[in-house]
C-alpha positions as CSV (number, residue, x, y, z in Angstrom):
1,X,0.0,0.0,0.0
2,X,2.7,2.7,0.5
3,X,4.7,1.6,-2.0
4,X,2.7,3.0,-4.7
5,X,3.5,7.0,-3.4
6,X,7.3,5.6,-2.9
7,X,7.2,4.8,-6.3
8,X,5.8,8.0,-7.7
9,X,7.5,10.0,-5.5
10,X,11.0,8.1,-6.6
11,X,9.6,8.3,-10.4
12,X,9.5,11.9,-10.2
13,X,13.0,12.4,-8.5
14,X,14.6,9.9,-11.0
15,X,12.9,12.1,-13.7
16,X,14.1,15.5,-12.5
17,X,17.8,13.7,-12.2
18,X,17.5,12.2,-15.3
19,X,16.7,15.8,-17.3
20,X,19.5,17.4,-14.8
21,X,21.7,14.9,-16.2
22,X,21.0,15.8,-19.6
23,X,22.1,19.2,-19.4
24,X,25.1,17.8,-17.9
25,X,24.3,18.9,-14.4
26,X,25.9,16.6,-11.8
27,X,23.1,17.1,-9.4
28,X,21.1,15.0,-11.2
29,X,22.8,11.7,-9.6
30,X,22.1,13.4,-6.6
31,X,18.2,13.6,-7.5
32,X,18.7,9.8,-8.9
33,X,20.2,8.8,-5.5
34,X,17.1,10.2,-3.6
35,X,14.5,8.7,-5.6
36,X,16.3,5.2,-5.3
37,X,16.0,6.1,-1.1
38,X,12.4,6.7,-1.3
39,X,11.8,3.0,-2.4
40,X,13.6,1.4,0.8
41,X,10.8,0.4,2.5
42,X,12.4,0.9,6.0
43,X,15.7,3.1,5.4
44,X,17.5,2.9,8.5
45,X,20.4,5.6,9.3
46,X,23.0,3.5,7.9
47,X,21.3,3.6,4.1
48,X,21.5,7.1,4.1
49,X,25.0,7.1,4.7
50,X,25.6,6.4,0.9
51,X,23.6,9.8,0.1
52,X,26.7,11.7,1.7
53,X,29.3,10.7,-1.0
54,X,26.5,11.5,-3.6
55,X,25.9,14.8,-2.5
56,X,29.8,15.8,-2.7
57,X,29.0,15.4,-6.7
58,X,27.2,18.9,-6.4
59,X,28.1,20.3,-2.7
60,X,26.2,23.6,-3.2
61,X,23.2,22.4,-4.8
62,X,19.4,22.5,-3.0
63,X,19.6,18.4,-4.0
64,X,23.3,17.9,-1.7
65,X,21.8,20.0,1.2
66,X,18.4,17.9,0.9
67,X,20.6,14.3,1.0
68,X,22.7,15.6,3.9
69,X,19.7,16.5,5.7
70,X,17.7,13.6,4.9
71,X,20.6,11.4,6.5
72,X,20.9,13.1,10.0
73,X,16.9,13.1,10.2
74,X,16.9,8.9,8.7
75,X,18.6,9.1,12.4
76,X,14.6,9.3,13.9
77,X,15.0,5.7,12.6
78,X,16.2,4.7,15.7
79,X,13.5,5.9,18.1
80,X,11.8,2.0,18.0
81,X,14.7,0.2,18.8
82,X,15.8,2.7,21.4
83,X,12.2,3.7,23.3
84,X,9.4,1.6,21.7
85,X,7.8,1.0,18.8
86,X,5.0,4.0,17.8
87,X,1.7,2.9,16.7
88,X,-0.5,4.0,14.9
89,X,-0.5,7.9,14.0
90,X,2.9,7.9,15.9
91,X,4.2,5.2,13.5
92,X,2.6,7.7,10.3
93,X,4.3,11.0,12.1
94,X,7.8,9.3,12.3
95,X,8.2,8.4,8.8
96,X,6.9,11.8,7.8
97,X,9.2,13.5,10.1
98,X,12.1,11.2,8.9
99,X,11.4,11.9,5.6
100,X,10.5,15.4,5.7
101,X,13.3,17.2,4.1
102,X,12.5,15.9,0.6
103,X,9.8,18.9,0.9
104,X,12.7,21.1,0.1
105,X,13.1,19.9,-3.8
106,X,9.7,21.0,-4.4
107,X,9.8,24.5,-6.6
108,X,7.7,26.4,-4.0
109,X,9.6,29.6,-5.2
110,X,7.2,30.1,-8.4
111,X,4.4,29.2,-6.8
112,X,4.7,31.9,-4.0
113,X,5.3,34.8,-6.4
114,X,2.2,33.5,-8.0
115,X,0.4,33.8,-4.8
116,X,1.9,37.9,-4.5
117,X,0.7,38.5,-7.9
């Protein structure tokens, strides 16, 4: 059941990377990299830790800042082995969080000057 949003969600990031790539932009592996993370189906800290060495492809890029991120917040990962594990909406609310900085691809920056206009 949630694989079918992974998989869109990786679809679009493998498509992004793949045009990136195109136009010989090396951020693209780093939007490849990400949509291949959103299909583990539980990614644990230590599958992120592959994301760092992509990210040094394009340091300065929204993409590298999002992977770097997105590996220091996988860490919430480790809340069920460490406390308990959540369940039900806390289950929903720790994959969200954990997951949360793949908001930051999304072009928001047209959208709000087409709110101001």
């Amino acid at each position: 059941a949630a694989l079918a949003p992974a998989a869109m969600i990786a679809a679009l990031l493998a498509a992004r990377g793949v045009a990136l790539l195109r136009r010989s932009f090396d951020e693209g592996w780093i939007w490849l990299a990400l949509g291949a993370w959103t299909l583990l189906p539980n990614p644990y800290p230590w599958y992120a830790l592959w994301l760092l060495a992509v990210a040094a492809l394009a340091p300065r890029s929204r993409a590298a800042s999002v992977a770097i991120v997105l590996s220091f917040t996988s860490l919430l990962r480790y809340i069920p082995d460490a406390i308990a594990t959540p369940v039900g909406p806390q289950a929903v609310l720790l994959g969200i969080a954990a997951a949360l900085p793949l908001v930051a691809l999304l072009p928001l920056r047209g959208w709000y000057n087409q709110q101001l206009a």
